[in-house]
Backbone atoms as SQL, in Angstrom:
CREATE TABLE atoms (id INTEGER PRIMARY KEY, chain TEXT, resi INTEGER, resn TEXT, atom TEXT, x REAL, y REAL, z REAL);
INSERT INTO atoms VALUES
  (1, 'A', 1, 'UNK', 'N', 0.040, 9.144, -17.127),
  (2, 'A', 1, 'UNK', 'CA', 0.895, 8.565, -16.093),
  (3, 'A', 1, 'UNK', 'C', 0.577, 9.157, -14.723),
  (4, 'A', 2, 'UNK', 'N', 0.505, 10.438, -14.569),
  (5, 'A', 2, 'UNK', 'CA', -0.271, 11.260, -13.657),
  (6, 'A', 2, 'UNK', 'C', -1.347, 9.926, -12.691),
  (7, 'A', 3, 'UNK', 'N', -2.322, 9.669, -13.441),
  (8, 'A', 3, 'UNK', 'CA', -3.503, 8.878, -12.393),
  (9, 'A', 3, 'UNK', 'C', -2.535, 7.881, -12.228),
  (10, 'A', 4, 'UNK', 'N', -1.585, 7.036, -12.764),
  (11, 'A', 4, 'UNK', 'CA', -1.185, 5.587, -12.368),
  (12, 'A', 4, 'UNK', 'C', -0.298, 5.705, -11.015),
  (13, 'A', 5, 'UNK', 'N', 0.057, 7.146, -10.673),
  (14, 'A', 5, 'UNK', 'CA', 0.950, 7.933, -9.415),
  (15, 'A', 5, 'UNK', 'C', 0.131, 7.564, -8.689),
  (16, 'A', 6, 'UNK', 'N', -1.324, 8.153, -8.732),
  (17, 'A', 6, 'UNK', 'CA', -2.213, 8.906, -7.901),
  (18, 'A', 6, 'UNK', 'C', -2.627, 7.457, -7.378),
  (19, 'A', 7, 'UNK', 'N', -3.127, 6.699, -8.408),
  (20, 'A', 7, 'UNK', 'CA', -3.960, 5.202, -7.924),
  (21, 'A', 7, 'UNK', 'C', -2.586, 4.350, -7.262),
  (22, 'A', 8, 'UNK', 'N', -1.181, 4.494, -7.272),
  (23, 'A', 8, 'UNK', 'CA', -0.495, 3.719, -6.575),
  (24, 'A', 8, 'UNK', 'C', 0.047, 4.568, -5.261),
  (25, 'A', 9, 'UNK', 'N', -0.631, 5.674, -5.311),
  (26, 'A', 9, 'UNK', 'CA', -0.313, 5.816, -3.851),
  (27, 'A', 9, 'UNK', 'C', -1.185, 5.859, -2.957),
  (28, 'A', 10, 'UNK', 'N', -2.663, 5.971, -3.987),
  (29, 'A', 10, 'UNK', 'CA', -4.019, 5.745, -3.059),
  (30, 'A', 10, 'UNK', 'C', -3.729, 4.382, -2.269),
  (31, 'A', 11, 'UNK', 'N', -3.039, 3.011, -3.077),
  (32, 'A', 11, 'UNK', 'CA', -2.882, 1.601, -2.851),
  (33, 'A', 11, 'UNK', 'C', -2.011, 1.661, -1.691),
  (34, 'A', 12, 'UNK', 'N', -0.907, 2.148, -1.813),
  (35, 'A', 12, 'UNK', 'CA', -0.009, 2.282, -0.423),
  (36, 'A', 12, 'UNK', 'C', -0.387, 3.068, 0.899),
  (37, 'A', 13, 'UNK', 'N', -1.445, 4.201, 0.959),
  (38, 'A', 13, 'UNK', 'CA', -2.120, 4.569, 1.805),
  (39, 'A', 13, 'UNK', 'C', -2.967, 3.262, 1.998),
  (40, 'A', 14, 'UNK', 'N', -3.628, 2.697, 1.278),
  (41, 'A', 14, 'UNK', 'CA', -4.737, 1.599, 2.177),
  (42, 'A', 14, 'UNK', 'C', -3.650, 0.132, 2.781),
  (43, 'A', 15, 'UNK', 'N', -2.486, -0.446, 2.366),
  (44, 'A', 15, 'UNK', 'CA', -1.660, -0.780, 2.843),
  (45, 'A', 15, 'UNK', 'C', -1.488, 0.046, 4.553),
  (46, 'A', 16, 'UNK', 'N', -0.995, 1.356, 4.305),
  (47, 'A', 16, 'UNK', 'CA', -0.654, 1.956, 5.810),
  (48, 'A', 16, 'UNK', 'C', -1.156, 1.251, 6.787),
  (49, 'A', 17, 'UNK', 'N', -2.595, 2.527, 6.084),
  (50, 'A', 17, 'UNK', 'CA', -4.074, 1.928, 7.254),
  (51, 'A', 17, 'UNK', 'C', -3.771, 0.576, 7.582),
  (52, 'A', 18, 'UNK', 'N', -4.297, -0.417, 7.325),
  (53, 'A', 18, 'UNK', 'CA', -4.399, -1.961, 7.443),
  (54, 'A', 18, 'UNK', 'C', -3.205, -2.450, 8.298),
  (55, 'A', 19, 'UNK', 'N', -1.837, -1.757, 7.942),
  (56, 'A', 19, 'UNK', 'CA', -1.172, -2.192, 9.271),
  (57, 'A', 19, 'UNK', 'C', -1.110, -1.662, 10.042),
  (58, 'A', 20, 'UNK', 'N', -1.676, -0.414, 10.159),
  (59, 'A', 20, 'UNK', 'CA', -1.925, 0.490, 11.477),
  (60, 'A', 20, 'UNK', 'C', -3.166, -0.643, 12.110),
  (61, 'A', 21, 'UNK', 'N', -4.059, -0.843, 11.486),
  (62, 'A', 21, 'UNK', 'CA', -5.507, -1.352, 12.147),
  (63, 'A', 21, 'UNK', 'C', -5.096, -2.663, 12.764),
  (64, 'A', 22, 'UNK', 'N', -4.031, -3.069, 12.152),
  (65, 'A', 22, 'UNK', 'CA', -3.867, -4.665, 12.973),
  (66, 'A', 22, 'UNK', 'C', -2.314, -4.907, 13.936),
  (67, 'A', 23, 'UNK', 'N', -2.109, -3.387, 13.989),
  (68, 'A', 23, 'UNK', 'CA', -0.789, -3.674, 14.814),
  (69, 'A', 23, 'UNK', 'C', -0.787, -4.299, 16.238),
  (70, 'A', 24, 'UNK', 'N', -1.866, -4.107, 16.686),
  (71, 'A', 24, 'UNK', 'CA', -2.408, -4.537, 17.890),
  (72, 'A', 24, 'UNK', 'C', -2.099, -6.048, 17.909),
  (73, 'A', 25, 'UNK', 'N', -1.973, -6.876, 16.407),
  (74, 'A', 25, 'UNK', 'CA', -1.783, -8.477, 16.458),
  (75, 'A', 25, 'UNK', 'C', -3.132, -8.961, 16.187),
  (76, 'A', 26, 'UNK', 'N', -3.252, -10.161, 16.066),
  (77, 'A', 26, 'UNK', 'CA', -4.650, -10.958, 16.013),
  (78, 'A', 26, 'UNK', 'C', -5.382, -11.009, 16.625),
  (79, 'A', 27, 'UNK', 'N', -5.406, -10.987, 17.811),
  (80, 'A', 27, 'UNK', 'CA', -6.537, -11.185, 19.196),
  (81, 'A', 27, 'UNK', 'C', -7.154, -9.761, 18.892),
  (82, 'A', 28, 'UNK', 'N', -6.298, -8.695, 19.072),
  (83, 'A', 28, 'UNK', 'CA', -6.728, -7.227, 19.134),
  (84, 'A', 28, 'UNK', 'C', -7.933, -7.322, 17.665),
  (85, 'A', 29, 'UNK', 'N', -7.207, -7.435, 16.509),
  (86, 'A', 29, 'UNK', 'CA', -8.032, -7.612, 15.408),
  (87, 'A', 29, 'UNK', 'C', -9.503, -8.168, 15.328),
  (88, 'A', 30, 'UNK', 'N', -9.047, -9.519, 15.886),
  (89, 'A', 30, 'UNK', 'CA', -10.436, -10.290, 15.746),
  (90, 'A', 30, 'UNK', 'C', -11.301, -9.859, 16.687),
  (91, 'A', 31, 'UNK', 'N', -11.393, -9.216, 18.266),
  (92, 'A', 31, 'UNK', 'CA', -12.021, -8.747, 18.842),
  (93, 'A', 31, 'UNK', 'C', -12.614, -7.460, 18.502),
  (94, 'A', 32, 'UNK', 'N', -12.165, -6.717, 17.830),
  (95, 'A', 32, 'UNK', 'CA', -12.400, -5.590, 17.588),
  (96, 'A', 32, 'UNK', 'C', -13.063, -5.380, 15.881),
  (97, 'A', 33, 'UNK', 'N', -14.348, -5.087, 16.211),
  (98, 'A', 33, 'UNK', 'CA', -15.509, -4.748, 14.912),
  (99, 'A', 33, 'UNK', 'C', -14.900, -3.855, 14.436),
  (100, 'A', 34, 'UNK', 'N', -14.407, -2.709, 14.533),
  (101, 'A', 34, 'UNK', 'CA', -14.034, -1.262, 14.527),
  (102, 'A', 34, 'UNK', 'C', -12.534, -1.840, 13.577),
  (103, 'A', 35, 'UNK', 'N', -11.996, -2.523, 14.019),
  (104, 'A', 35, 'UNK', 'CA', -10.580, -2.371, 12.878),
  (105, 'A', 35, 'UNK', 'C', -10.827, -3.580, 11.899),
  (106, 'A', 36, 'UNK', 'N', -11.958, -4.604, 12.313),
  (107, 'A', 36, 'UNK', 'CA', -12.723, -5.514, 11.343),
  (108, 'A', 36, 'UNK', 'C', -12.847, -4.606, 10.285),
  (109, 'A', 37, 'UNK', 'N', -13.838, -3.563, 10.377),
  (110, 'A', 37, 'UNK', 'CA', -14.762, -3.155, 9.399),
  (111, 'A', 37, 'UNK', 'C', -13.140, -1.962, 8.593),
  (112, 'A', 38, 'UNK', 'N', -12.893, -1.831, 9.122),
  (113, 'A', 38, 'UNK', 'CA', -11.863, -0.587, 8.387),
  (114, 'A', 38, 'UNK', 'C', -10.545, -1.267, 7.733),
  (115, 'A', 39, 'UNK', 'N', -9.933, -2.618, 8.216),
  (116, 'A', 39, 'UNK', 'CA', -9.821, -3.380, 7.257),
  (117, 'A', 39, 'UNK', 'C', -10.327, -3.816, 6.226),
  (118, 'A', 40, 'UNK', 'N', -11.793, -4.397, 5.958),
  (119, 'A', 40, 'UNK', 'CA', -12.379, -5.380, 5.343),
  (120, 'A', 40, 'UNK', 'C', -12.461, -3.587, 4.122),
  (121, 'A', 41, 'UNK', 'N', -12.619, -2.437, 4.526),
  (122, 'A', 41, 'UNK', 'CA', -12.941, -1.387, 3.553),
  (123, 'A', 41, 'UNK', 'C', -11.554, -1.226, 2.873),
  (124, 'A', 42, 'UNK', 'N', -10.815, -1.254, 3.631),
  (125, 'A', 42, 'UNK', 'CA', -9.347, -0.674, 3.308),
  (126, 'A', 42, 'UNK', 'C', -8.542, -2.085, 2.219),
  (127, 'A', 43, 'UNK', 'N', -9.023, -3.579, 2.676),
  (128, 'A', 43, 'UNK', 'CA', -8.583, -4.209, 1.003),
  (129, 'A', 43, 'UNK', 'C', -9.744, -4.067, -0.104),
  (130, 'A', 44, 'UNK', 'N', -10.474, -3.872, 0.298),
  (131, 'A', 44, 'UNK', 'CA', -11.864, -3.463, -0.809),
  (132, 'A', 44, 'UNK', 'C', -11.457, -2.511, -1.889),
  (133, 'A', 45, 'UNK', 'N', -10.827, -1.457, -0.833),
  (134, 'A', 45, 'UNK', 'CA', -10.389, -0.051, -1.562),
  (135, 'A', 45, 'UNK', 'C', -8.830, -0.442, -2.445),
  (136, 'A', 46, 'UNK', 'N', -8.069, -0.878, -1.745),
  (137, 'A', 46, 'UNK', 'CA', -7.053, -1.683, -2.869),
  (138, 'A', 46, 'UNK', 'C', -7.365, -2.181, -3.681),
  (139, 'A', 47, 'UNK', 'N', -8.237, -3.225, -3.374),
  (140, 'A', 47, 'UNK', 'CA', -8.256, -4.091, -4.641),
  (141, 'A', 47, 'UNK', 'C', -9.246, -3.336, -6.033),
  (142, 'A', 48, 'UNK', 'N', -10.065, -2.622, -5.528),
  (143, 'A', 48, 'UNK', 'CA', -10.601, -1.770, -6.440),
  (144, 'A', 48, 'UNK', 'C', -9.598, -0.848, -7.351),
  (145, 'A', 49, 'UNK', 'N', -8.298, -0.233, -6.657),
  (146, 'A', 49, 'UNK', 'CA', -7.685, 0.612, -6.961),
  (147, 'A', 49, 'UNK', 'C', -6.978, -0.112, -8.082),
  (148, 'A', 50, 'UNK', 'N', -6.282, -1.466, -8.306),
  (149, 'A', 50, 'UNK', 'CA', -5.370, -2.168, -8.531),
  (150, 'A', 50, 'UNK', 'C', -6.055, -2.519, -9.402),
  (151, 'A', 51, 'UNK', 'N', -7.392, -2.644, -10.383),
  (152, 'A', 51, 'UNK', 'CA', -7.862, -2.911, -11.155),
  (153, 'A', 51, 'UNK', 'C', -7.913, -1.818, -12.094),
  (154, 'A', 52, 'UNK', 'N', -7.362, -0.661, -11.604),
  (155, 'A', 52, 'UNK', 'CA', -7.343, 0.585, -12.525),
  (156, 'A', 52, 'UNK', 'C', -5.948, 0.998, -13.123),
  (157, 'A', 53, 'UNK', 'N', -5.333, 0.235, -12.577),
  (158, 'A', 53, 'UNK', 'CA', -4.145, 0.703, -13.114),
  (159, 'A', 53, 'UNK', 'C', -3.660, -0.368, -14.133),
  (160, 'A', 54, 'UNK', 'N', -3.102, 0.248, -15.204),
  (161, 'A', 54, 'UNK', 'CA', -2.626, -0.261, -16.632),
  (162, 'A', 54, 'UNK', 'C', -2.046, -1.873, -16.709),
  (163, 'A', 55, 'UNK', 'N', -2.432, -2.731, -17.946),
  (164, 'A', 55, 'UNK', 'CA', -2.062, -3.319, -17.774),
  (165, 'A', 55, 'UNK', 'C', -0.196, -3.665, -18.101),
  (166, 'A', 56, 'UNK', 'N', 0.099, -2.561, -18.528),
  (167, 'A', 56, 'UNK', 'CA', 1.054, -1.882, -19.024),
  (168, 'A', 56, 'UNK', 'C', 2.232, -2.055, -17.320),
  (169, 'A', 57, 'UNK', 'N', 1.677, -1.155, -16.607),
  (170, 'A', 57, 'UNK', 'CA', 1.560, -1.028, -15.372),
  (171, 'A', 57, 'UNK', 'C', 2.377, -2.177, -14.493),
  (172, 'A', 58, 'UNK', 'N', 1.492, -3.248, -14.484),
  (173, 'A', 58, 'UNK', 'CA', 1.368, -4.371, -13.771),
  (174, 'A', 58, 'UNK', 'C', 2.439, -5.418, -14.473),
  (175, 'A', 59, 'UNK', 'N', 2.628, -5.637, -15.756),
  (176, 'A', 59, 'UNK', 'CA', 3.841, -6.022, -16.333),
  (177, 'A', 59, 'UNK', 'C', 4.952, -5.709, -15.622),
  (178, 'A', 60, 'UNK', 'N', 4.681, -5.007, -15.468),
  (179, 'A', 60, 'UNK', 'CA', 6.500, -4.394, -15.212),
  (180, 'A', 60, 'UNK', 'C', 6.446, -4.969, -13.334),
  (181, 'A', 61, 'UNK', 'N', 5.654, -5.601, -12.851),
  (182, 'A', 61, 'UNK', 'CA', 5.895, -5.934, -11.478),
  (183, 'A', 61, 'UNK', 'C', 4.810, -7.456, -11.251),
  (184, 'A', 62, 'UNK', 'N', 6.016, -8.469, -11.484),
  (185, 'A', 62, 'UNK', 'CA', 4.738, -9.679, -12.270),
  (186, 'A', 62, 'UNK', 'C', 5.026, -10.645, -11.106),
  (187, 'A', 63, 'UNK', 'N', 5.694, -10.004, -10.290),
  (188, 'A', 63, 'UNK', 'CA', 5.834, -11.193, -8.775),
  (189, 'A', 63, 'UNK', 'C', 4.093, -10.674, -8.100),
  (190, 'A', 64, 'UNK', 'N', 3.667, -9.910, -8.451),
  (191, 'A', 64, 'UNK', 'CA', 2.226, -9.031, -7.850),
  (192, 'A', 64, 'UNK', 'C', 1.296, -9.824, -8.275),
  (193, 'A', 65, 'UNK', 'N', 0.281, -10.818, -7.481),
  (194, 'A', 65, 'UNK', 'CA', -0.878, -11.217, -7.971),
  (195, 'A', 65, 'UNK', 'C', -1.883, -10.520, -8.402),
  (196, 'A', 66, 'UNK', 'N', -2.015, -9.663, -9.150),
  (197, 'A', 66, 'UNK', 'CA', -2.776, -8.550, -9.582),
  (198, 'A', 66, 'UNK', 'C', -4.425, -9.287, -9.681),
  (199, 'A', 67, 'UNK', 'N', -4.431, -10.355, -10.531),
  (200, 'A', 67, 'UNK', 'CA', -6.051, -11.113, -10.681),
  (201, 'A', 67, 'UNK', 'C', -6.228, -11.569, -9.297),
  (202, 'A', 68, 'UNK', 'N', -5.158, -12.026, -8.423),
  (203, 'A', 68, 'UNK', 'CA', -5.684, -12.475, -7.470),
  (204, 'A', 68, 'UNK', 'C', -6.269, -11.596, -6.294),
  (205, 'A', 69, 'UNK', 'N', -6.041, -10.557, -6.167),
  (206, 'A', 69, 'UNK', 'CA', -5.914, -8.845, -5.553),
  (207, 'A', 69, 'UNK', 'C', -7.462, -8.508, -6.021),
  (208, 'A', 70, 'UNK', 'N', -8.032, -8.228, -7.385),
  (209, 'A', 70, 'UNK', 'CA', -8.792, -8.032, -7.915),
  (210, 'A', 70, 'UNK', 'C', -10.107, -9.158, -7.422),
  (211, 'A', 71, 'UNK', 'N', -9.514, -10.336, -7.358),
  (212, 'A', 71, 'UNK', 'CA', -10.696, -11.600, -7.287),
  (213, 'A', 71, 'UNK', 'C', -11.483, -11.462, -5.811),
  (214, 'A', 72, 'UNK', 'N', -10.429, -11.073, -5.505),
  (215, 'A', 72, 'UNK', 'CA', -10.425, -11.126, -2.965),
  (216, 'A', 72, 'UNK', 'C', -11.132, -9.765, -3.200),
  (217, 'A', 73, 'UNK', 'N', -10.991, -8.539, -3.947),
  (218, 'A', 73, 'UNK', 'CA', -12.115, -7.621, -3.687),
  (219, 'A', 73, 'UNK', 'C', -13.362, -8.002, -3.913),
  (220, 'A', 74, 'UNK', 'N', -13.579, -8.664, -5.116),
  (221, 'A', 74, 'UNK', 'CA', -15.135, -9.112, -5.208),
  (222, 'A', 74, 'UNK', 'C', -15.927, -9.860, -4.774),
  (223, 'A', 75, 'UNK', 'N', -14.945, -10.955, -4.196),
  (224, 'A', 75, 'UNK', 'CA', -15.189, -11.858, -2.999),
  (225, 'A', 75, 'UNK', 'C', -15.789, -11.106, -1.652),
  (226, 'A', 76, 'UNK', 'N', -14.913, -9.954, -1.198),
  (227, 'A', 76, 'UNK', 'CA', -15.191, -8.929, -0.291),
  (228, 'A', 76, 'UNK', 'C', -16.632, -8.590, -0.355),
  (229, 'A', 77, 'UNK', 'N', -16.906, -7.783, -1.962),
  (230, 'A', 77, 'UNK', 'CA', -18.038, -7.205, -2.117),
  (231, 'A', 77, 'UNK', 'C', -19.459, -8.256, -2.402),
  (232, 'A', 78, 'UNK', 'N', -19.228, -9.213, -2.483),
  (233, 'A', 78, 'UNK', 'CA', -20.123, -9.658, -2.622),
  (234, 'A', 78, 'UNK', 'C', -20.780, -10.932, -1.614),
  (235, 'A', 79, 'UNK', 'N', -19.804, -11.296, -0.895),
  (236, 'A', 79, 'UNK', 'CA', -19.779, -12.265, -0.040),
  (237, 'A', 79, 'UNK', 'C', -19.693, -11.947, 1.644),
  (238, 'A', 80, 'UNK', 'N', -20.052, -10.194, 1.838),
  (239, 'A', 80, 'UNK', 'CA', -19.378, -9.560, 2.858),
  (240, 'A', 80, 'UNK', 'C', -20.199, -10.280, 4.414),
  (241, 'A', 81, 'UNK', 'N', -21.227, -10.656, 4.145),
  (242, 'A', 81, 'UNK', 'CA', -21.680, -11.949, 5.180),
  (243, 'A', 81, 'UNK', 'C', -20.972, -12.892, 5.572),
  (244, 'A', 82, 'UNK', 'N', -20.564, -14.085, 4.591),
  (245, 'A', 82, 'UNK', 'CA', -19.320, -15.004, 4.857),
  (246, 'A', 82, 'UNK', 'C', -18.328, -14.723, 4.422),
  (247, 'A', 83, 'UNK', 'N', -17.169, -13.678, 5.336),
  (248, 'A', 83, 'UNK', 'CA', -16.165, -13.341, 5.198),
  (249, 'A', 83, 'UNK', 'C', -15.808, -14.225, 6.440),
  (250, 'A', 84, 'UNK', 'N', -14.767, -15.114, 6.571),
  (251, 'A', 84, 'UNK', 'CA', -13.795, -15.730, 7.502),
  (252, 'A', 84, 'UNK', 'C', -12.677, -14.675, 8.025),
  (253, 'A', 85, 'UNK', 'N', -12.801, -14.240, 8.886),
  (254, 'A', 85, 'UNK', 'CA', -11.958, -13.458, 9.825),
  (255, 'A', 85, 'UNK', 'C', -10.492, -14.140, 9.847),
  (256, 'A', 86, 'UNK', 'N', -10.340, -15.328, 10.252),
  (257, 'A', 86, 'UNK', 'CA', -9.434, -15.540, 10.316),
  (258, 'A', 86, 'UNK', 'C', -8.553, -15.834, 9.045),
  (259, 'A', 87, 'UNK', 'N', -9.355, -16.517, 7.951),
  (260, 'A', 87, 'UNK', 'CA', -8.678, -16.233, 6.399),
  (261, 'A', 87, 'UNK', 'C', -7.945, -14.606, 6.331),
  (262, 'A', 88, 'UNK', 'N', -8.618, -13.795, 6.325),
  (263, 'A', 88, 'UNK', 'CA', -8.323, -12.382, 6.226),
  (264, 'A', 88, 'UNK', 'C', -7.283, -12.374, 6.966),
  (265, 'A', 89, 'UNK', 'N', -7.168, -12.595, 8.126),
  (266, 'A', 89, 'UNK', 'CA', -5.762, -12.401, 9.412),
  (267, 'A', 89, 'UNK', 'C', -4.527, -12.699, 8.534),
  (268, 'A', 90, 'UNK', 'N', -5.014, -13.746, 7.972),
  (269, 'A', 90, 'UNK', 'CA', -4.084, -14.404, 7.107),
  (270, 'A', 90, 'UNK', 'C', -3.308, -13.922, 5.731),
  (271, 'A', 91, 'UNK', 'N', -4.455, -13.493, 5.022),
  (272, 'A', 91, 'UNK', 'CA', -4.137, -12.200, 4.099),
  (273, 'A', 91, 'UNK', 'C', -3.289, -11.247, 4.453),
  (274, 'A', 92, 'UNK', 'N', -3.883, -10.932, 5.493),
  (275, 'A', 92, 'UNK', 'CA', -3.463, -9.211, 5.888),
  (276, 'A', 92, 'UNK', 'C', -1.871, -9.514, 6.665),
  (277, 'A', 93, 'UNK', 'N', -1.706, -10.397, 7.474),
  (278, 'A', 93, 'UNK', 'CA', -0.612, -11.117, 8.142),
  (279, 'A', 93, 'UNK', 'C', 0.463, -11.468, 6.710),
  (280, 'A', 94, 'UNK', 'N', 0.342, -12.338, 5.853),
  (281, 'A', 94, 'UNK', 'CA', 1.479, -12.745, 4.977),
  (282, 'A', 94, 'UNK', 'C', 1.082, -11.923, 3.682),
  (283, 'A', 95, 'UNK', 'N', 0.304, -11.403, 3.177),
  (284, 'A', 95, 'UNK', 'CA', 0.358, -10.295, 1.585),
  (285, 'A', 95, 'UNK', 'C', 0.581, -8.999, 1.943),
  (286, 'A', 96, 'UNK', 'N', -0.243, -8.683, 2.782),
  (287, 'A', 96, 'UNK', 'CA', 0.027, -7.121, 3.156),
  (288, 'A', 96, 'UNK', 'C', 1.485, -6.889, 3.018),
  (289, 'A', 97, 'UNK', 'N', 2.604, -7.128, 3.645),
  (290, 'A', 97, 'UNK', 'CA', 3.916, -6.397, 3.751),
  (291, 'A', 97, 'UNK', 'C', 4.308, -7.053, 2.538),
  (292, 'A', 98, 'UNK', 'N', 4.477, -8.044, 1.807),
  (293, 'A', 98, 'UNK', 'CA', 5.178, -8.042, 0.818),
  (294, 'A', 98, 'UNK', 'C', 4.583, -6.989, -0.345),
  (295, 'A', 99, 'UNK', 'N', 3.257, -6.900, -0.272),
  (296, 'A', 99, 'UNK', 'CA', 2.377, -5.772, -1.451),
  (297, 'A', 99, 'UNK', 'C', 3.502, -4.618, -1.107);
């Protein structure tokens, strides 16, 4: 139970970040490479995290798109060329605070 602490608070630290990086609003965001790139790491790093924790875990909180969380990281990692900025705004704008 120990790591399922550790990996859900690693998840809420990369939450922080991400609304620290976009408090600035959208314009600030999309202009800026620098909170681009530390976003685009910081749901990477969630969604990586959120694949480690139990499925045991994730039951118990089933309003949470957990596959869908998991799917947008690999999308991330593998597609990191055609990433749509403004899709992401969008992400990060309406999932972020309810996560």
């Amino acid at each position: 139970m120990k790591s399922e602490e550790l990996h859900l608070t690693h998840i809420l630290e990369c939450i922080r970040r991400i609304e620290e990086d976009v408090a600035g609003g959208r314009e600030d965001f999309l202009a800026s490479h620098m909170a681009q790139d530390a976003v685009l790491r910081n749901l990477q790093t969630l969604g990586e995290t959120t694949q480690r924790l139990s499925e045991e875990l994730k039951t118990t909180q089933p309003l949470i798109e957990w596959q869908q969380i998991g799917a947008f990281r690999n999308l991330l990692v593998r597609n990191y060329l055609g990433i749509d900025l403004n899709i992401v705004w969008t992400i990060v704008a309406r999932d972020i605070p309810r996560l």
